[in-house]
C-alpha positions as CSV (number, residue, x, y, z in Angstrom):
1,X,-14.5,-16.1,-8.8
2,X,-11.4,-14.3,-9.5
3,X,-10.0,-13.4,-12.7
4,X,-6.2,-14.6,-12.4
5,X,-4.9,-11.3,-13.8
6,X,-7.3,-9.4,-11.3
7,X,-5.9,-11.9,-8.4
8,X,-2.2,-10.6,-9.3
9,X,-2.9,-7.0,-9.6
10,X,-5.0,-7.5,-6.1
11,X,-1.7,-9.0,-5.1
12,X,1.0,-6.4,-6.0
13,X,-1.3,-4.0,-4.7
14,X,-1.5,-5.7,-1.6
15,X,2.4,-6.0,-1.2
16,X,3.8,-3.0,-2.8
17,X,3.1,-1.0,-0.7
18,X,4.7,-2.7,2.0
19,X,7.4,-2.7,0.1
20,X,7.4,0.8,-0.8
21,X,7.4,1.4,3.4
22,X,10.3,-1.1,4.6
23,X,12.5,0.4,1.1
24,X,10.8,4.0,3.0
25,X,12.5,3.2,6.4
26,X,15.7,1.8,5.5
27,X,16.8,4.3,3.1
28,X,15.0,7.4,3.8
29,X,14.5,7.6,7.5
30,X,18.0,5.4,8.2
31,X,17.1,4.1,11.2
32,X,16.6,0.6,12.3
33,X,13.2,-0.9,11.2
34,X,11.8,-1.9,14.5
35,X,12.6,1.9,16.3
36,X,11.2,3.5,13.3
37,X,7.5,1.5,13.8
38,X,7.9,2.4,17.6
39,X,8.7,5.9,16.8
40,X,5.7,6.0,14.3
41,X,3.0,4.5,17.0
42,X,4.2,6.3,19.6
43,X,3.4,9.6,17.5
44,X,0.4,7.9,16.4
45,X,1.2,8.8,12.8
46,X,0.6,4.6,11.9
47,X,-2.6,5.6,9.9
48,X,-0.9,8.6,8.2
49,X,1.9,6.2,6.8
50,X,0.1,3.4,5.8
51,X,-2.1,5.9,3.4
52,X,0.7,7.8,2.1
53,X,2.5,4.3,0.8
54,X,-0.4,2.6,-0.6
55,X,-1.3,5.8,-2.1
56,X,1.9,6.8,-3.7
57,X,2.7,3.1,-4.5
58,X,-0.2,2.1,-5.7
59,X,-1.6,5.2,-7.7
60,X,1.6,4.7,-9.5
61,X,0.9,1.1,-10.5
62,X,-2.4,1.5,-11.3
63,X,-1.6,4.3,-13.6
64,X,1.1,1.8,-15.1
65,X,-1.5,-0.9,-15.7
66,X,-3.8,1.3,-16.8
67,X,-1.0,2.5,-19.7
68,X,-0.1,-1.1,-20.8
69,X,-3.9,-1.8,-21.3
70,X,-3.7,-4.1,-18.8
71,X,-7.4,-3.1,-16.9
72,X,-7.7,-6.7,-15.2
73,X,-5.0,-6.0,-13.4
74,X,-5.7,-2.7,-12.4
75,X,-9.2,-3.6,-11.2
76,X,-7.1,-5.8,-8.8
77,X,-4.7,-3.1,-7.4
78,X,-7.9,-0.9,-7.0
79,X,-9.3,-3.3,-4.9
80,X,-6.3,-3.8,-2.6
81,X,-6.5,0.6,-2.1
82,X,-9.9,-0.1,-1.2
83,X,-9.1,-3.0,1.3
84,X,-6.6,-0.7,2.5
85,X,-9.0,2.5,3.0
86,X,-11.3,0.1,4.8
87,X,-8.4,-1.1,7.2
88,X,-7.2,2.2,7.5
89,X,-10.6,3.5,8.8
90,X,-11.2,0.8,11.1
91,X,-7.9,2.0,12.5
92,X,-9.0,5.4,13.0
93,X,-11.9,4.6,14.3
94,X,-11.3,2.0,17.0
């Protein structure tokens, strides 16, 4: 079972990133959001994205966490990078 503080950091781990990529391709890349993913898969650059953000997001986070003593929680956003590496490989590989 859970701990609810590790289910929360699993959570913003889990969504921050996505986040981080939608706030990525509105502002940064100013194009519209659906021609940006088409651009991306058509390069086939999908994998490359997806670990930059949760990287970038989510190192940042956990480094936050880890400051504000807050280790339950960044047990949980650990566990969302790893659920990410894993989907991320599965990606690559099939």
């Amino acid at each position: 079972m859970m701990n609810k503080d590790v289910a929360k950091g699993f959570s913003i781990g889990v969504f921050a990133p996505i986040i981080a990529f939608v706030i990525y391709v509105g502002f940064y890349l100013e194009v519209e959001f659906d021609s940006a993913i088409y651009m991306i898969n058509k390069m086939g650059t999908i994998t490359h994205h997806i670990s930059l953000s949760v990287f970038l997001t989510n190192t940042l986070l956990f480094f936050m966490q880890i400051k504000l003593s807050k280790d339950e929680a960044a047990r949980g956003i650990l566990g969302a990078t790893i659920v990410y590496a894993i989907l991320v490989l599965i990606l690559i590989l099939f």
